[in-house]
C-alpha positions as MATLAB code, in Angstrom:
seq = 'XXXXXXXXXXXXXXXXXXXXXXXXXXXXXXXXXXXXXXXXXXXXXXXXXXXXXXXXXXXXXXXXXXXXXXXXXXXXXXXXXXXXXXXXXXXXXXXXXXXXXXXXXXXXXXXXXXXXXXXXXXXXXXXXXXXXXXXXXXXXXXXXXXXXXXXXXXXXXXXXXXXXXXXXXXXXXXXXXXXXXXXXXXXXXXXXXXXXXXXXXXXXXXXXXXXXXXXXXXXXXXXXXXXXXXXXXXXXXXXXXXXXXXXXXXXXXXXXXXXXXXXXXXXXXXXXXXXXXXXXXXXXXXXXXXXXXXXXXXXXXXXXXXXXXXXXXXXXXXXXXXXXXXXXXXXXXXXXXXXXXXXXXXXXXXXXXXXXXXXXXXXXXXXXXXXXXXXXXXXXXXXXXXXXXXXXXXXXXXXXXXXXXXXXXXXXXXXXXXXXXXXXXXXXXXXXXXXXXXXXXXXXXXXXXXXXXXXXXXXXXXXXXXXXXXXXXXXXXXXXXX';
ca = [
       0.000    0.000    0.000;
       1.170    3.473   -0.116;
       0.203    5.659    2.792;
      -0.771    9.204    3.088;
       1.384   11.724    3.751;
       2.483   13.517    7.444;
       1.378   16.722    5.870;
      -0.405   18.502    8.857;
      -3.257   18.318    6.681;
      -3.107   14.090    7.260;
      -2.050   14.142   11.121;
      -4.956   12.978   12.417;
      -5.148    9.918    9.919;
      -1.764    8.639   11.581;
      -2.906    8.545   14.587;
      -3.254    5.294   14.950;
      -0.238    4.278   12.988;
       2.105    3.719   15.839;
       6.231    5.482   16.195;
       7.801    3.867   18.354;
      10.931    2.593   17.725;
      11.089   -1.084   18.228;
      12.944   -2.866   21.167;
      15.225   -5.766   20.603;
      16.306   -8.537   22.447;
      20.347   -9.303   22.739;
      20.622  -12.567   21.280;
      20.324  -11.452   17.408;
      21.148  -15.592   16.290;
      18.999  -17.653   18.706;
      16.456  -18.324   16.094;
      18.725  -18.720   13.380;
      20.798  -21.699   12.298;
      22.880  -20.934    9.752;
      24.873  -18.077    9.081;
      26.415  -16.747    5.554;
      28.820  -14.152    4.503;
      30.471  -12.919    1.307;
      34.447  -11.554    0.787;
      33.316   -8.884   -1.503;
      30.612   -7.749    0.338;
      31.789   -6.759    3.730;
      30.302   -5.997    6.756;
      26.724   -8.379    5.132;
      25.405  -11.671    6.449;
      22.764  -13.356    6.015;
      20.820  -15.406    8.899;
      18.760  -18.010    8.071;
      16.265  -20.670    9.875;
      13.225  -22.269    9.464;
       9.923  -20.958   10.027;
       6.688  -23.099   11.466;
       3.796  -20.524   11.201;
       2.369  -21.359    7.823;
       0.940  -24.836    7.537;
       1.830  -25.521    3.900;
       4.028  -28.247    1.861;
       6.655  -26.438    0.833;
       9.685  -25.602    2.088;
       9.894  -22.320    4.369;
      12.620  -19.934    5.009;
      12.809  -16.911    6.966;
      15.679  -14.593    8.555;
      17.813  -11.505    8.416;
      20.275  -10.149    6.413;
      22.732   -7.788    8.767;
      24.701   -5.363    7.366;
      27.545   -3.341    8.782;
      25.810   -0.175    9.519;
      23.606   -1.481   11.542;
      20.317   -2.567    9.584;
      18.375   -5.879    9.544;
      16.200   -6.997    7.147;
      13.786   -9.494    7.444;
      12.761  -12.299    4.862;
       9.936  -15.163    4.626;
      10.704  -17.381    1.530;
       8.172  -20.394    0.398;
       9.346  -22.811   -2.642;
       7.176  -23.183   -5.702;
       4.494  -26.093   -5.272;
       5.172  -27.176   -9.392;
       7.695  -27.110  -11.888;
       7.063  -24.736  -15.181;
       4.857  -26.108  -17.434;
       6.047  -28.350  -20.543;
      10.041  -27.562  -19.496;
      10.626  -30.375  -17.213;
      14.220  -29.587  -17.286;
      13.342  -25.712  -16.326;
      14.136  -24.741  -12.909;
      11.510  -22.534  -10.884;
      12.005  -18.663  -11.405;
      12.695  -16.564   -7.937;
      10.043  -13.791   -7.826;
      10.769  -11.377   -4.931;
       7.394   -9.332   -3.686;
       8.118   -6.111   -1.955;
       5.059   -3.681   -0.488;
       5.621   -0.167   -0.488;
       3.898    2.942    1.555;
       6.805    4.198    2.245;
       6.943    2.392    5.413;
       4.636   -0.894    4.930;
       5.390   -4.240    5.736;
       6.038   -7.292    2.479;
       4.212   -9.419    5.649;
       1.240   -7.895    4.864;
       1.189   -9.083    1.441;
       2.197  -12.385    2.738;
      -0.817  -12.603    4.593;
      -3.235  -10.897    2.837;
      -2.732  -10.890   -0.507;
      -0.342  -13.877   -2.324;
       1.501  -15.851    0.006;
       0.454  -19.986    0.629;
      -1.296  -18.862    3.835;
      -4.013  -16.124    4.168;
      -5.156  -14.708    7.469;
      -8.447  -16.295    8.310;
     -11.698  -13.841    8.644;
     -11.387  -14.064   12.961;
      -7.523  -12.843   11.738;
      -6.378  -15.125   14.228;
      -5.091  -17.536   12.377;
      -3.447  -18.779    8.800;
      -5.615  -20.481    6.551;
      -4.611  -22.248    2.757;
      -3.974  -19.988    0.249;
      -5.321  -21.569   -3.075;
      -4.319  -18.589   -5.288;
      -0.815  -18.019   -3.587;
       1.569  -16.784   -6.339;
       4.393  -19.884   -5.807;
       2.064  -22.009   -8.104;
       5.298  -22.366  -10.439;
       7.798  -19.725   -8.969;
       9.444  -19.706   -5.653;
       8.599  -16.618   -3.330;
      10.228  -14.509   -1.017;
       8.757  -11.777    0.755;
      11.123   -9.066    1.996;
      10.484   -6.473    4.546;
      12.383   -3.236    3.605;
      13.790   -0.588    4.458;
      15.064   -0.523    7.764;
      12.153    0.124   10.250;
      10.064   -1.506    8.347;
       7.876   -4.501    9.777;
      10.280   -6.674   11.405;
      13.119   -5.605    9.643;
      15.227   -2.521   11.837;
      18.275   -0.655   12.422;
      20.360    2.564   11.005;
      17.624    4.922    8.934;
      17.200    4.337    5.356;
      15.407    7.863    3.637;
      15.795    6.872   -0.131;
      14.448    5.064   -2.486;
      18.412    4.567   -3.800;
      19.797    3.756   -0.418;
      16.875    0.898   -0.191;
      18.333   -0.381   -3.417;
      22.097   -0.837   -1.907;
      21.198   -3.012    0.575;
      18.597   -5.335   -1.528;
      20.936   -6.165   -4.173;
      23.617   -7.415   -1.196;
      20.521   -9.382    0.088;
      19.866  -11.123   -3.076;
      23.397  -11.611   -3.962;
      23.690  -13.165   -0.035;
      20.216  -15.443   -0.646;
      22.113  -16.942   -3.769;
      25.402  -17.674   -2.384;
      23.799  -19.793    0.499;
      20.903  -21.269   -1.720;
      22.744  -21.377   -5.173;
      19.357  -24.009   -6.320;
      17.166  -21.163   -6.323;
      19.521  -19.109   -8.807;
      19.283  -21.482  -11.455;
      15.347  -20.022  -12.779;
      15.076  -16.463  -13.821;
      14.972  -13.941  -11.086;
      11.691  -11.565  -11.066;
      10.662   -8.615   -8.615;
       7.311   -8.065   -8.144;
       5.486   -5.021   -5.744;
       2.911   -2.643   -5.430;
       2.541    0.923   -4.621;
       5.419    2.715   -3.565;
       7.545   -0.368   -5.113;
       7.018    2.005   -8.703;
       9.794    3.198   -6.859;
      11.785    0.672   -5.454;
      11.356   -1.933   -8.061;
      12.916    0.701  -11.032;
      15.815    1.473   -8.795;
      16.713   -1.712   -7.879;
      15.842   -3.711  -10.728;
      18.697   -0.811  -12.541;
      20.960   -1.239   -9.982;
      21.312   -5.281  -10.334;
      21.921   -4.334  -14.189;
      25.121   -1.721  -13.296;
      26.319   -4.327  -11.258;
      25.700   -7.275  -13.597;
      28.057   -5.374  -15.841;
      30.357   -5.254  -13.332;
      30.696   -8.560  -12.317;
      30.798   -9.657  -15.907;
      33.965   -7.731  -16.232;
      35.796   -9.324  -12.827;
      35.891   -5.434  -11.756;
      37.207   -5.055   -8.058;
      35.161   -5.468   -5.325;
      32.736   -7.870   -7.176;
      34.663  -11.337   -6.318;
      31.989  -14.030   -5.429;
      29.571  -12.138   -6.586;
      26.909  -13.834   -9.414;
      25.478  -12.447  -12.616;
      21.721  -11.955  -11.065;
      19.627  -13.458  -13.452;
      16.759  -10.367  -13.532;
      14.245  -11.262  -16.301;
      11.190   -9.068  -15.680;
       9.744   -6.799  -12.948;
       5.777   -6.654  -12.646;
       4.340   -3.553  -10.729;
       0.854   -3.498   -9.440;
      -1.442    0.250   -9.162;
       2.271    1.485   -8.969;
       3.434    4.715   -7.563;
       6.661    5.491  -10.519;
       6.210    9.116  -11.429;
       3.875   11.321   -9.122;
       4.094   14.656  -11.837;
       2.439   12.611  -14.723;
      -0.114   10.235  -12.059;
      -0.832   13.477  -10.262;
      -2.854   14.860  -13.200;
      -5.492   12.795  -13.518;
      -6.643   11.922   -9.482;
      -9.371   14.302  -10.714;
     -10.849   12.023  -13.429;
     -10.629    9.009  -10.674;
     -12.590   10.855   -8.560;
     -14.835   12.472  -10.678;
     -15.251   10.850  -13.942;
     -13.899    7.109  -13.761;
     -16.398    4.117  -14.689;
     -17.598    4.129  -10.923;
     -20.065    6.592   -9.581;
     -18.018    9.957   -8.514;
     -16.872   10.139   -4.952;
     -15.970   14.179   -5.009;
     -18.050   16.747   -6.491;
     -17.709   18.254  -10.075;
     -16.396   21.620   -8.693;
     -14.084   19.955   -6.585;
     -12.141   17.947   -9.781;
     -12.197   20.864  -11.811;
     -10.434   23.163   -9.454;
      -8.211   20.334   -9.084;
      -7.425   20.601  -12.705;
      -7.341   23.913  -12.627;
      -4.311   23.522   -9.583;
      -2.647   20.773  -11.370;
      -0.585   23.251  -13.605;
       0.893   24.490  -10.743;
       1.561   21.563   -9.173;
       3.370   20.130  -12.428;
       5.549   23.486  -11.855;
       6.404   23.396   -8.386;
       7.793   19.428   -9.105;
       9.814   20.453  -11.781;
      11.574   23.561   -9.858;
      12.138   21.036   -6.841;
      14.212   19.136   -9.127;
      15.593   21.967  -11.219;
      19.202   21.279   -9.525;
      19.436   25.091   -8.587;
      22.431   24.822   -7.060;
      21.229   26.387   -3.283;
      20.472   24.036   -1.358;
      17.939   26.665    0.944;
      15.757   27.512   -2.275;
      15.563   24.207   -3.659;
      14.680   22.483    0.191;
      12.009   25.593    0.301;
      10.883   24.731   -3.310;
      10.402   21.220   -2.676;
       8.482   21.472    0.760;
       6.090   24.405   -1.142;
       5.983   21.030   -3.903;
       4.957   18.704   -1.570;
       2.665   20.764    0.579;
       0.667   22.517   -2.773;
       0.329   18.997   -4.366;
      -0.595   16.918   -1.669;
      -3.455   19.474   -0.417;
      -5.163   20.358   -3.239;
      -4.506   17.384   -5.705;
      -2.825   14.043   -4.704;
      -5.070   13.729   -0.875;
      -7.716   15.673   -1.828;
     -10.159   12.655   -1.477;
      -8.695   12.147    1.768;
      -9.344   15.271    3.075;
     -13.072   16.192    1.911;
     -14.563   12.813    2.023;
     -12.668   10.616    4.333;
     -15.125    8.125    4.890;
     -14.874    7.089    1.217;
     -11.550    4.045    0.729;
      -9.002    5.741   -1.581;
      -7.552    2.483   -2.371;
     -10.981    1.410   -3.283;
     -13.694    3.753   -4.373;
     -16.572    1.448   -4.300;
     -16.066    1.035   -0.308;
     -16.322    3.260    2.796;
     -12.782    2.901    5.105;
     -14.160    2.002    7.600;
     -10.210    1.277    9.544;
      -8.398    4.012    9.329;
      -5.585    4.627    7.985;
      -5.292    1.674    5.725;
      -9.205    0.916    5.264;
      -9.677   -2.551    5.734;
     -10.508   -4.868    8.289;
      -8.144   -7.332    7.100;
      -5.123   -4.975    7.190;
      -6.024   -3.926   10.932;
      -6.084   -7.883   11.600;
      -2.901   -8.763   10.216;
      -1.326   -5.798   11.901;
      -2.674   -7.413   15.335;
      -1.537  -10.801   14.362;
       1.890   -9.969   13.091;
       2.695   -8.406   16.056;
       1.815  -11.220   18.429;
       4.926  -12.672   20.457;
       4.050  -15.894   19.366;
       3.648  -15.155   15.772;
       6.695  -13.427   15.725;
       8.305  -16.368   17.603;
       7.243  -18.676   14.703;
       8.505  -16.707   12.434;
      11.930  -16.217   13.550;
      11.481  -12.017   13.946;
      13.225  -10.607   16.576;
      10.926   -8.351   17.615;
       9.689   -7.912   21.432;
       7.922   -4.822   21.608;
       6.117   -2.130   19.222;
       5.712   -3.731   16.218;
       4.387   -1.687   13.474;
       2.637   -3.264   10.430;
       3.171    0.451    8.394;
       6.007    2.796    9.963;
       5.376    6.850   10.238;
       8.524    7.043   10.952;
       9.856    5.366    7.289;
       7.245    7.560    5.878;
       8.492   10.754    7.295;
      12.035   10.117    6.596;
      11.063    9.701    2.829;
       8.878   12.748    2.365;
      11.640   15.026    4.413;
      14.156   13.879    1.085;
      11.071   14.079   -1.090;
      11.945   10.649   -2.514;
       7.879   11.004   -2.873;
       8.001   13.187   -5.243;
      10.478   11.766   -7.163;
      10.181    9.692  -10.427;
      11.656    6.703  -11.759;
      10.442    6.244  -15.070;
      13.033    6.865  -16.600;
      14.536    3.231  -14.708;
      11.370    1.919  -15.884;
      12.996    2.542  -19.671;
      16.395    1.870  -18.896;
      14.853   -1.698  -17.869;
      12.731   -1.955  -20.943;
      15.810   -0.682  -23.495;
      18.113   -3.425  -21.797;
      15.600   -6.066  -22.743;
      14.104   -6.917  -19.617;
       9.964   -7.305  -19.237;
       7.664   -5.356  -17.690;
       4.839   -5.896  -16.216;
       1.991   -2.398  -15.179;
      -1.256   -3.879  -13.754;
      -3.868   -1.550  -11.833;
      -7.062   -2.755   -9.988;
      -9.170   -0.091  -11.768;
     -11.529    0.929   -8.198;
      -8.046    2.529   -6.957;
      -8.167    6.130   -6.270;
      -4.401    5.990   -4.530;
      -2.511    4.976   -7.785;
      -5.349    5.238  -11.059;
      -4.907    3.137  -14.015;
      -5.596    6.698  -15.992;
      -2.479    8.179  -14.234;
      -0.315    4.525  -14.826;
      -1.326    4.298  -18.342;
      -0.629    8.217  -19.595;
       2.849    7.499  -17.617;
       3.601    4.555  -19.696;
       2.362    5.961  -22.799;
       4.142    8.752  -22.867;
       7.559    7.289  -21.172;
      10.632    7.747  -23.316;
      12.370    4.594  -24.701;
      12.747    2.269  -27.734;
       9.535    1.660  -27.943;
       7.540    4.287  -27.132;
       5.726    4.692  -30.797;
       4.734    1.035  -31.338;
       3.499    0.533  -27.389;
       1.480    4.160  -28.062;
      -0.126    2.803  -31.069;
      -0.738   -0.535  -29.875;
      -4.865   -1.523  -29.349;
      -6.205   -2.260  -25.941;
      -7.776   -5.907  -25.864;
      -9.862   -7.384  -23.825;
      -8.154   -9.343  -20.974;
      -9.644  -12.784  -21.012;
      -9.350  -15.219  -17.911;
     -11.086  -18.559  -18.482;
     -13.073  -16.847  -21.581;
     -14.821  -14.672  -19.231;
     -13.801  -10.673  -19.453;
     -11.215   -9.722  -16.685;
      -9.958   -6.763  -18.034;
      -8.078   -4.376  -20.944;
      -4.696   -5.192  -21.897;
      -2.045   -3.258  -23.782;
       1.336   -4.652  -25.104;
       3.859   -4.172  -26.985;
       7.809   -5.382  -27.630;
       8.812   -6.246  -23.495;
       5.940   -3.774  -22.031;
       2.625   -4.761  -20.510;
      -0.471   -2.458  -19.265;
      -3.197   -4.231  -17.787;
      -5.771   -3.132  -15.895;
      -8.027   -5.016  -14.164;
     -11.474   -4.779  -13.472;
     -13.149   -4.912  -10.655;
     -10.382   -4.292   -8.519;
      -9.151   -1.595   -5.713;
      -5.493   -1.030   -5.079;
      -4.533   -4.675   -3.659;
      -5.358   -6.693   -7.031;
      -4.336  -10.492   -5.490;
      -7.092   -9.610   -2.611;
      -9.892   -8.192   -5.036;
      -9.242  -10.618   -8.056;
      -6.891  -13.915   -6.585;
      -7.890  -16.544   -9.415;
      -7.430  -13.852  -12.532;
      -4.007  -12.453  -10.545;
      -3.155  -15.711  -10.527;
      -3.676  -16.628  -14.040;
      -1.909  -13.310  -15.154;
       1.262  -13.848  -12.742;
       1.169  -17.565  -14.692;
       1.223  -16.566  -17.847;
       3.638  -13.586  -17.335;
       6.104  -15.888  -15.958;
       5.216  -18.390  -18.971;
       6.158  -15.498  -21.289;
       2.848  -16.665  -22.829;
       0.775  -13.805  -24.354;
      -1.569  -12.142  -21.805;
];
C-alpha cells in the first residue's frame, strides 16, 4: 500500500499508525541456524532458519540479512508447489514481492494478498492460500527498508539507499541457496515499489556489468539473473499520475466520490503543481531555495490534488472507491487484523522475527524520513525505460476501483515514457483481458511492455481478483501472451 502523507493536513489519519521505535532482544542468532557471509561484500550476512507458522508443503525460510551499519532486514521465503509447465528440465524462477507505503510491511502481502497462507476472517489464524503466487515460482517476501515490519536498524530515507542493501541481500540469498539461482529472477510489488522496483531492478543491471567484467570489489559475486519486474497500481512518477486523481474521482467508470467543482479546481491547480515538481528538481544549485521549493511542492500537491479525497470525504476508501474505510488509515478490516496478528509474540516467535515490543505493520517514521528527502516526489520512469531498453519485461497492472494509484495516471505514464519503444506501445490496441473466456480486463502490449488493468479491482489486485491475478502472474512468468 502506499500511505498518506504527514502533511499537517493528514495528522490525524496517523494517529493510529504507531512510532515507536522497536525494542530488541540481545541474542540477534537464537532463532537462526545458519549463518552466511560474502568476501566482496563486507560488513553483510545473512541469517537463516526455518519458520513453522504457515501450515503448507513447501519448504519455508525466513531470517535476516545484517549489514555493517547497523540494519536488519527481514525475509519469509516459500518454494514453488510445481515445476514450469512443458520444461521439465526448467528450474523454478525466484520472484521477490516487496510492499511499499513508504513504510509498509512485504508481511502484509504475505498474509493478505499472495503468500500460501491467508489470514483467516477471525484474523487469528493462517488459513490455505489456493491462489498463492508460488504455483510455479518460488517466493520470497522481503520487509524493507530498515524500520520496516520486522526488519530494523540505522535509517534508510531513499528510495536509492533501499536499493544498496537489496541487491547485497539477493546476492547473499544466492550464495547460500545457489538451487534457487538457477530459474530467472523476477521482482514483483505494489505501490510505492514504482519506486523501489525501477531502482533496484537498474541497480542489479550496473552491477551485472560489473561482475561480468571481474571489476574489483565484485569477487563471489553472481550475474543476477533479472528477467522481468511486474508492478501493481504502482506509484513510478507522481508529476504525470498526479494529473489525472481528478478524473478518478470524478469521472472514472464508478459513480463519482468528489463533487464536479471539486475535480475541476483540481485541474485547474494541477498546472501548478506540475511546476512546483519540476523547480524542486531543477538542480538550482542552493540548497535553501531548492529544500524551500520542494516542501512548497509537496505541501501545494498533496493538499489540493494528490489527498484531496482524503481530506473532503474521508469516509470514502481511496484504495478502493466502491467502499467506505471504515479502519483508518489503511481501510480494511483485514489490514487492521494482520497488523494485530503480526505483532503477536508468538507469531513473531514462529517466524523467527526478533521483535519484542512495538511492532508496526506500516512505519510513520519510514514515511516521514522519505517525504523530508522528497523521494515522494520523485520519479523513476526513466529506470522503468532503462529496464525496458536493456531487454528486460515489464509488467503495469492496476485494480481499476483505486483512487491511490489510477490506471488513468499509470497508463498516460507509460504511454508517454521515453524509450525504444515508445511509438509502437502508443499505437498498440487495448484488448480485452480474457481469464477462463470470461472478461477480466483491458490489456495493452507491446515489444517487453505490458499495461493491464483489471477490473473490478481496488489497489490490492491479489485480494480483489486472486484466481485472474493468478492466471496473469502464470502466464507472465510463462512469457505466454496475456
Amino acid at each position: 500500500m502506499r500511505l498518506a502523507s504527514v502533511s499537517a493536513a493528514l495528522a490525524l489519519v496517523f494517529a493510529a499508525v504507531s512510532t515507536g521505535m522497536l525494542t530488541r532482544p540481545n541474542d540477534l542468532t537464537a532463532h537462526h541456524s545458519t549463518v552466511v557471509r560474502l568476501n566482496s561484500l563486507p560488513g553483510y550476512q545473512l541469517r537463516v532458519g526455518t519458520p513453522s507458522l504457515c501450515k503448507t508443503d513447501v519448504k519455508q525460510l525466513s531470517g535476516y540479512l545484517d549489514t555493517a551499519s547497523d540494519k536488519h532486514f527481514f525475509f519469509w521465503f516459500f518454494e514453488a508447489r510445481k515445476q514450469p509447465k512443458g520444461c521439465s528440465k526448467t528450474s523454478p524462477p525466484l520472484a521477490i514481492w516487496l510492499n511499499g507505503g513508504p513504510g509498509c510491511n512485504s508481511m502484509l502481502g504475505a498474509l493478505t494478498e499472495l503468500g500460501p497462507c491467508r489470514l483467516s476472517d477471525d484474523g487469528n489464524s493462517t488459513i490455505n492460500n489456493p491462489y498463492a503466487w508460488n504455483e510455479y515460482a518460488h517466493l520470497l517476501f522481503i520487509d524493507q527498508p530498515a524500520n520496516v515490519g520486522y526488519s530494523f536498524g540505522s535509517t534508510v530515507n531513499t528510495t536509492l539507499a533501499s536499493a544498496i542493501d537489496f541487491y547485497a541481500l539477493v546476492q547473499l540469498f544466492y550464495k547460500q541457496f545457489p538451487m534457487y539461482a538457477k530459474g530467472d529472477l523476477h521482482l514483483f510489488g505494489e505501490s510505492y515499489s514504482g519506486k523501489y522496483i525501477p531502482a533496484m531492478s537498474r541497480r542489479i543491471l550496473d552491477l551485472n556489468k560489473q561482475v561480468k567484467r571481474h571489476r574489483p570489489g565484485t569477487a563471489g559475486q553472481r550475474v543476477l539473473p533479472l528477467a522481468s519486474v511486474a508492478i501493481g497500481n504502482g506509484f513510478v512518477n507522481p508529476k504525470v499520475q498526479f494529473k489525472y486523481v481528478s478524473q478518478m474521482a470524478c469521472n472514472s467508470t464508478y459513480p463519482p466520490v468528489l463533487a464536479q467543482d471539486v475535480c475541476r479546481q483540481m485541474d485547474i491547480d494541477y498546472p501548478q503543481c506540475a511546476r512546483k515538481i519540476d523547480a524542486c528538481f531543477a538542480g538550482t544549485g542552493n540548497t535553501t531555495i531548492t529544500m524551500a521549493q520542494c516542501e512548497g511542492a509537496l505541501e501545494f500537491c498533496e493538499s489540493n490534488i494528490d489527498y484531496r479525497l482524503s481530506i473532503v470525504n474521508p469516509t470514502i476508501n481511496p484504495y478502493d472507491v466502491r467502499l467506505k474505510c471504515e479502519y483508518p488509515p489503511l481501510c480494511y478490516k483485514f489490514s487492521a487484523q494482520a497488523s494485530d496478528y503480526l505483532g503477536l509474540p508468538s507469531v513473531q516467535g514462529a517466524l523467527g522475527a526478533i521483535v519484542s515490543a512495538d511492532y508496526q505493520a506500516c512505519s510513520r517514521t519510514v514515511l516521514s524520513g522519505f517525504v523530508d528527502t522528497f523521494d515522494t516526489l520523485r520519479s523513476y520512469e526513466d529506470d522503468v525505460a532503462a529496464l525496458l531498453d536493456s531487454g528486460v519485461r515489464a509488467l503495469f497492472y492496476n485494480g481499476d476501483a483505486d483512487s491511490v494509484c489510477s490506471w488513468y495516471g499509470t497508463k498516460a505514464m507509460l504511454t508517454a515514457m521515453e524509450w525504444r519503444g515508445k511509438r509502437g506501445f502508443l499505437c498498440a490496441p487495448d484488448h480485452k483481458w480474457l481469464v477462463t473466456g470470461a472478461p477480466a480486463g483491458e490489456v495493452r502490449s507491446h515489444d517487453n511492455l505490458s499495461f493491464i488493468r483489471v477490473f473490478n479491482s481496488g489497489h490490492l489486485v491479489p485480494r480483489d481478483q486472486p484466481a485472474n491475478s493468478l492466471a496473469m502472474i502464470n502466464r507472465w512468468l510463462a512469457k505466454q501472451p496475456l
